[in-house]
C-alpha positions in Angstrom: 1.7 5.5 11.0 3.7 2.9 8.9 7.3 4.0 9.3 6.3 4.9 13.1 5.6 1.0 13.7 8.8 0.6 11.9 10.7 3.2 13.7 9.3 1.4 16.9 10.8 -2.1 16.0 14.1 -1.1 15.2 13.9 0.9 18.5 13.3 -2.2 20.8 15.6 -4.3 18.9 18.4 -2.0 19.3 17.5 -1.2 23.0 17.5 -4.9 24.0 21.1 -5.0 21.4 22.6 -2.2 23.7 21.4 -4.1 27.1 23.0 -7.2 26.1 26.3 -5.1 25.4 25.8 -5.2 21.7 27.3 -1.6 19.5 25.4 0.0 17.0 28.8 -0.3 14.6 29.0 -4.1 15.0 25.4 -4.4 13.5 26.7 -1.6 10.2 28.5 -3.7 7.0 28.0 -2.3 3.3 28.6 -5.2 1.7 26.3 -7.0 3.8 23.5 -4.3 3.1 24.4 -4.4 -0.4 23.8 -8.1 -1.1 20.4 -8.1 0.6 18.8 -5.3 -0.8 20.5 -5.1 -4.0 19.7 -9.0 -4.2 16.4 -8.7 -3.1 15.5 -6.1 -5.6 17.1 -7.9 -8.7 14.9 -10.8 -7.8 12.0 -8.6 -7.4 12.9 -7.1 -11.3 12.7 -10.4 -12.6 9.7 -11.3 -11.3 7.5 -8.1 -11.9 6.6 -6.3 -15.1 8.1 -2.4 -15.1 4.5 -1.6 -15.1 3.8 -2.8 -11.6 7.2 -1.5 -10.5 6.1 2.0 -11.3 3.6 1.5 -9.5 5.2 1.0 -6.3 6.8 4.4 -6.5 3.6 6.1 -7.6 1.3 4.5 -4.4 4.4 5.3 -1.9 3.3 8.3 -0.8 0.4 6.4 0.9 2.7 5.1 3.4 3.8 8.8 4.6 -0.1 10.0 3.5 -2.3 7.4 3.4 -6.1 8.6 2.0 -8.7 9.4 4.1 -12.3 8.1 3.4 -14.5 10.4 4.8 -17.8 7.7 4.6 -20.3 10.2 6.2 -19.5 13.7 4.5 -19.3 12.1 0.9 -22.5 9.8 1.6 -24.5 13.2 2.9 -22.7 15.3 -0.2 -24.6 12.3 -2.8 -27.7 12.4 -0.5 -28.1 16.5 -1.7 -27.1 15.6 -5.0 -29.4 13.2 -5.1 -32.3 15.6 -4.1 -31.4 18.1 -6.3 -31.4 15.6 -9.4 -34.9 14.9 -8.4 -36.2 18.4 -7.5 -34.9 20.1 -10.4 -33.3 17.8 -12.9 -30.0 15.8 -13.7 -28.9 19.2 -15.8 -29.0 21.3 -12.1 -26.3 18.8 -11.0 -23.8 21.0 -13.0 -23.8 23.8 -10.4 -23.2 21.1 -7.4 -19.9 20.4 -9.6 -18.1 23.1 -8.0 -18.8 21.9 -4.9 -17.1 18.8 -5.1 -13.7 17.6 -3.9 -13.4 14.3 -4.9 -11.9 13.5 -8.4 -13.8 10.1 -8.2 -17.3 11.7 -7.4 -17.3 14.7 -9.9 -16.0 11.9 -12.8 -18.7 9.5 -11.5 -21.4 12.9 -12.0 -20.0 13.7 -14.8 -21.5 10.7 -16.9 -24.5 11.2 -15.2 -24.8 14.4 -16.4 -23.8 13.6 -20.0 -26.6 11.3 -19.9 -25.2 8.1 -20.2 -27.2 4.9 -19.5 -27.5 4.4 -15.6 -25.6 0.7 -16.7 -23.1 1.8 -18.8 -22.2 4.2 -16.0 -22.3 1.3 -13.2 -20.2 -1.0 -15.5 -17.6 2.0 -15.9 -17.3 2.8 -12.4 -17.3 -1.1 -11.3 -13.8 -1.3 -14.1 -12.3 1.6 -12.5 -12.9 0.5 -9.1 -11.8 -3.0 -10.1 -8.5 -1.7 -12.1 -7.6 0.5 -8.9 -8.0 -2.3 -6.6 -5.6 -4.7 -9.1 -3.2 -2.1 -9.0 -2.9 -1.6 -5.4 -2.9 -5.7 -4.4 0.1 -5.8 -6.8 2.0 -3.8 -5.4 1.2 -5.1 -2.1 2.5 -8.6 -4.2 5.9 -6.8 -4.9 6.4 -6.3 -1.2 5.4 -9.5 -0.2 7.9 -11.0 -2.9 10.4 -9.3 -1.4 9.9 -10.4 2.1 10.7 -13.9 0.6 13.7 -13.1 -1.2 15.4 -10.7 1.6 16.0 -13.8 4.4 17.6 -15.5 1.7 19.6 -13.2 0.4 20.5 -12.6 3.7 21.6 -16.6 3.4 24.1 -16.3 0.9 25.5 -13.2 2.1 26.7 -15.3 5.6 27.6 -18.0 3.4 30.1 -15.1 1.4 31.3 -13.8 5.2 31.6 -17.2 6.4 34.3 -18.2 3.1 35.9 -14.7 3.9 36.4 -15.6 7.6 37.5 -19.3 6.8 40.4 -17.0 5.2 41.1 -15.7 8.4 41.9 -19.0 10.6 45.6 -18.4 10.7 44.4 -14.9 12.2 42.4 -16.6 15.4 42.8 -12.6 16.3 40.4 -11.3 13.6 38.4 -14.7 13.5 36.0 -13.7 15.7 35.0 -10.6 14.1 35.2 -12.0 10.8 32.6 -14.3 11.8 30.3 -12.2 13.5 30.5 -9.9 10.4 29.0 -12.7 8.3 26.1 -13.4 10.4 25.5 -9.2 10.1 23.8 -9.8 6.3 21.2 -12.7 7.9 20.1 -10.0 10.5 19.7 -7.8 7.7 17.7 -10.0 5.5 15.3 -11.4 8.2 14.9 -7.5 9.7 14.2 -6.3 6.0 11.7 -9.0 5.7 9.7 -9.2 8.9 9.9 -5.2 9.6 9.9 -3.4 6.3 8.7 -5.5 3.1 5.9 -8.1 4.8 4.5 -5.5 7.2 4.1 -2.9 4.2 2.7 -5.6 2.0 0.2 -6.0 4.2 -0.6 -2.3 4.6 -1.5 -2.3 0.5 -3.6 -4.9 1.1 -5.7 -2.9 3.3 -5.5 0.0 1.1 -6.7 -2.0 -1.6 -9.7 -3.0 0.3 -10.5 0.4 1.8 -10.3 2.4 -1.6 -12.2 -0.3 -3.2 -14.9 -0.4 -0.3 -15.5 3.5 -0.4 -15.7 3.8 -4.1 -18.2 1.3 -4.1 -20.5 3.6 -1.7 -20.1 5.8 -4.3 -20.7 4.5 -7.4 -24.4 2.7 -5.7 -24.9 6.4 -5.1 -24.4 7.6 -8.3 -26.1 4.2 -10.0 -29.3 5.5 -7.8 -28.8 9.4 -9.0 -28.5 8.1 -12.6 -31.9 5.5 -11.7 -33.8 8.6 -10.3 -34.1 6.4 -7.2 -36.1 8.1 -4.1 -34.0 9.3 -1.3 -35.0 6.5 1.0 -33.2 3.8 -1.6 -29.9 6.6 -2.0 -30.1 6.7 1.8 -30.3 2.8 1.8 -27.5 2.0 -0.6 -24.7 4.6 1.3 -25.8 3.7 4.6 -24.5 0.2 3.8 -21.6 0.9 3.3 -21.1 3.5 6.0 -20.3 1.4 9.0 -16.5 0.7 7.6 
């Protein structure tokens, strides 16, 4: 759904470009695209450690395939794990492992199953969640960087056209042009800004809410698994968190 919206914007804009007699070809210019994004990504370099830049390529994919947090099938899945552990033991969880889909879930059993400390596990999951959630805002920062840096780069790329075109005033003939050309790379930096970069920046933020919010249903399931809590208190602890 994220490059639809953006897919959608460009649409209108270019619709209402065509009605006012604009051309698709007057709004193209390499060197204007060039200085924004090539601009706009050295600033973001400087500003970001590689390890965060990584980053930004490995979450990508959530904008084409964003995760899907399926609240009530995982909550019901840790409610029979939960009556298992009771009915026949935390060893008996090992044959539910097979069952389960979701990397977080089986790791999160796992510990239970090795017997470690119902805190020790609750502190774990709590740094993983936390790390995840850190990584994800981040990136969401790098995008949100670069919505400030593309309109100005967009600046100083009209600036550049403008000194070319003050070149061309013995040429009132190619004036024009030259002048509309410069005012190409502001269109570019203020579209790159308010359609791609702060729009997406936004989206990570979400992400980083919605992974954090479901893995923390899950760990206050496993944390009452690992307490040997009654089902009403498992029931209790997922079922607040099942409304998102």
């Amino acid at each position: 759904m994220s490059f639809i919206g953006i897919l959608v914007a460009l649409f209108f804009i270019l619709l209402a470009n065509f009605i006012e007699g604009g051309h698709i070809e007057g709004l193209i210019n390499l060197p204007a695209f060039l200085i924004v994004v090539g601009g706009t990504l050295g600033c973001v370099i400087v500003q970001f450690p590689l390890k965060t830049l990584k980053n930004v390529l490995l979450y990508f994919k959530w904008l084409i395939n964003p995760p899907i947090y399926d609240y009530y099938n995982t909550s019901t899945q840790l409610i029979q794990i939960a009556d298992i552990s009771r009915r026949d033991g935390i060893l008996a969880l090992e044959m539910a492992l097979d069952n389960i889909d979701d990397p977080f879930v089986k790791e999160s059993l796992l510990m239970v199953i090795d017997g470690l400390d119902k805190n020790a596990i609750d502190e774990i999951l709590d740094n993983t969640i936390s790390k995840q959630e850190v990584e994800i805002t981040h990136v969401a920062k790098v995008y949100d960087a670069a919505g400030g840096y593309s309109p100005t780069m967009g600046i100083i790329g009209a600036v550049l056209g403008l000194i070319h075109a003050m070149g061309l005033l013995d040429k009132p003939d190619q004036l024009g042009h030259g002048i509309a050309v410069a005012f190409v790379a502001t269109i570019y930096g203020v579209a790159f800004s308010n359609i791609f970069f702060l729009p997406i920046g936004s989206r990570y933020k979400l992400f980083a809410q919605e992974s954090a919010e479901y893995r923390r249903m899950i760990a206050d399931g496993i944390y009452a698994i690992a307490n040997g809590s009654n089902l009403f208190e498992v029931k209790s602890r997922l079922n607040s968190h099942s409304h998102h």
